[in-house]
Steps between C-alpha positions, in 0.01 A plus 500: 500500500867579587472806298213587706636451829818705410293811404334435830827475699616856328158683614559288887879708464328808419226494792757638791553826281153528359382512857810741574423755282113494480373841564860620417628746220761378215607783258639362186682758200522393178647680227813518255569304200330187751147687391542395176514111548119416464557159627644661779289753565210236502646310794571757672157674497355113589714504800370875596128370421540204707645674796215742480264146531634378810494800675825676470514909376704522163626817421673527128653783403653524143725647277494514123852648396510296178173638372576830601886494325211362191261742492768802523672336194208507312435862554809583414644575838837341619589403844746597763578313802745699803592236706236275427237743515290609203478880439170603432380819381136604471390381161718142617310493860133521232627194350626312764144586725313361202723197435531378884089543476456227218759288688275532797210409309613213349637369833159528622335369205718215527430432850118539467540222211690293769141514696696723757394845564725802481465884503753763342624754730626766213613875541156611504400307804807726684588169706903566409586862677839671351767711549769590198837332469775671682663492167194644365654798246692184311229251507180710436155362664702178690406508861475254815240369706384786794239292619230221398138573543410151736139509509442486116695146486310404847188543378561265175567229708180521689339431116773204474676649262844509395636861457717545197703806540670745222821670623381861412473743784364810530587868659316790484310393193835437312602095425825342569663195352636275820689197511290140544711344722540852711044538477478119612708519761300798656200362457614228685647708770124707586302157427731371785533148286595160589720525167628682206564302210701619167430281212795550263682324250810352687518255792577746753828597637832306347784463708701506143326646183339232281536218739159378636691261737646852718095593525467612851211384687491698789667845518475786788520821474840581606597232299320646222694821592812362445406309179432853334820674614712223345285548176400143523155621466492687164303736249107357505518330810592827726171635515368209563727399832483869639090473424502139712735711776269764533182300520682298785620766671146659466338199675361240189618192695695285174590598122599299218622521201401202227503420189137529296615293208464167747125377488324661804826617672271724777331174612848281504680790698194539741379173572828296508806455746739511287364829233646556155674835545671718741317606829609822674448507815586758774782311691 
C-alpha cells in the first residue's frame, strides 16, 4: 500500500508540468558514445514515448558518431577530426548517410516496440536544408543548418507521432554531415519549443572537472559566456553550450543538458523541482 501511494504522490508532483506543457513541443538529441548504452537508450525512448501519451510533441534528433568512426574502420577509411569536426569527403558522406539511416531505423523500431509511434525524417524527406561549412575546402561535405523544413515535423504530430530526426542536410541535391547538438538546437529554434534537451553522458556543467558536487543547476547565458572564455567549459561540451545559447537566444524558452545514463533522466529533469542536470536559461 505505501508503495502504492508513493508512486501516486510522484505522478500528483508531475500533474502541474504535465498540464504545463500539454500541447507543447520538447526536442530531445541524443547521440555520442551515450547511443550506445542500450539500457540507456531504452529509458530514454520510454520517457519520449510517454511524453508523446500525455500530450506533449517530442522531437529527437540523433547522432551516431560511434557507428560512423565503425563503419569507416571497417572499410578501410581512417578519420580526421579539425577541431572537433569530422572531415568528410564524398565516398565518407555515402557511408555516414547510410549509417545515420540504420540508426534512425532502429530508433524507430525501438520506439514502435515501446507501443509508441515514431516516423524517420532522413535526407530524402529534405526536412534538414544546408549550406557548406565556412571551412568547407578543409572539411569536405560538413555544413550547418540554413533552415528546417517546419511543416514536415508538424504534420507528424497531427498522426501522434514522435519525429526522429537524422542530422543530414541537404543543398542543391548534394548531402552534408552537421553537428547533433548544432541540428537539434535549430529544430528547436523553427518548432518554437517549450525546451531543448541534450541527453549526454555527463551531469551537465562542473564548476571543477570530475566533481559532481560543482554541477551547476541553473546557468544563464552570460554566465555561460564567461564559463567558456575561462575554458571552464571544455572540448565536447562547447558545442553543446553554444547549441543551448543559440536556441535561447532564438526563442526555445529553457535547455538542459542531462545525463542519459540515469533511468529516465528527461522525465526527472521535466517533471521535478529540483531536475538532475544543468538548465540554461536566458537570464
Amino acid at each position: 500500500m505505501e508503495d502504492s501511494i508513493r508512486k501516486a504522490d510522484i505522478l500528483i508532483e508531475a500533474l502541474p508540468y504535465l498540464q504545463e506543457f500539454r500541447g507543447r513541443i520538447i526536442v530531445a538529441k541524443y547521440g555520442g558514445s551515450a547511443i550506445d548504452n542500450p539500457a540507456a537508450m531504452r529509458g530514454i525512448l520510454q520517457d519520449l514515448v510517454f511524453l508523446s501519451a500525455v500530450g506533449i510533441h517530442p522531437v529527437l534528433v540523433h547522432g551516431g558518431g560511434p557507428a560512423i568512426t565503425a563503419r569507416l574502420a571497417a572499410s578501410g577509411r581512417k578519420t580526421q577530426f579539425i577541431d572537433g569536426m569530422r572531415v568528410t569527403d564524398a565516398a565518407s558522406m555515402r557511408l555516414v548517410t547510410r549509417t545515420l539511416e540504420e540508426v534512425n531505423r532502429r530508433l524507430v523500431t525501438q520506439i514502435t516496440a515501446l507501443n509508441g509511434h515514431a516516423e524517420g525524417i532522413v535526407a530524402k524527406h529534405r526536412v534538414i536544408l544546408a549550406q557548406p561549412h565556412p571551412r568547407a575546402k578543409q572539411l569536405g561535405f560538413v555544413g550547418s543548418v540554413r533552415g528546417v523544413h517546419r511543416s514536415a515535423l508538424r504534420a507528424a504530430f497531427t498522426r501522434h507521432a514522435i519525429p526522429v530526426v537524422s542530422p543530414v542536410g541537404t543543398c542543391e541535391g548534394q548531402l552534408y554531415n552537421i553537428n547533433a547538438d548544432q541540428v537539434a538546437s535549430a529544430v528547436a529554434a523553427h518548432l518554437k519549443a517549450e525546451k531543448l534537451v541534450l541527453l549526454t553522458n555527463v551531469r551537465g556543467i562542473l564548476r571543477q572537472a570530475n566533481d559532481l558536487s560543482s554541477l551547476m543547476s541553473t546557468v544563464s547565458i552570460a554566465d555561460a559566456r564567461v564559463l567558456l572564455e575561462r575554458q571552464v567549459i571544455q572540448e565536447g561540451m562547447i558545442p553543446k553550450v553554444k547549441a543551448c545559447i543559440d536556441a535561447l537566444r532564438r526563442g526555445v524558452k529553457k535547455t538542459h543538458i542531462i545525463d542519459a545514463a540515469i533511468p529516465h533522466a528527461m522525465l526527472l529533469e521535466i517533471f521535478t523541482k529540483q531536475g538532475i542536470g544543468t538548465e540554461l536559461v536566458r537570464s
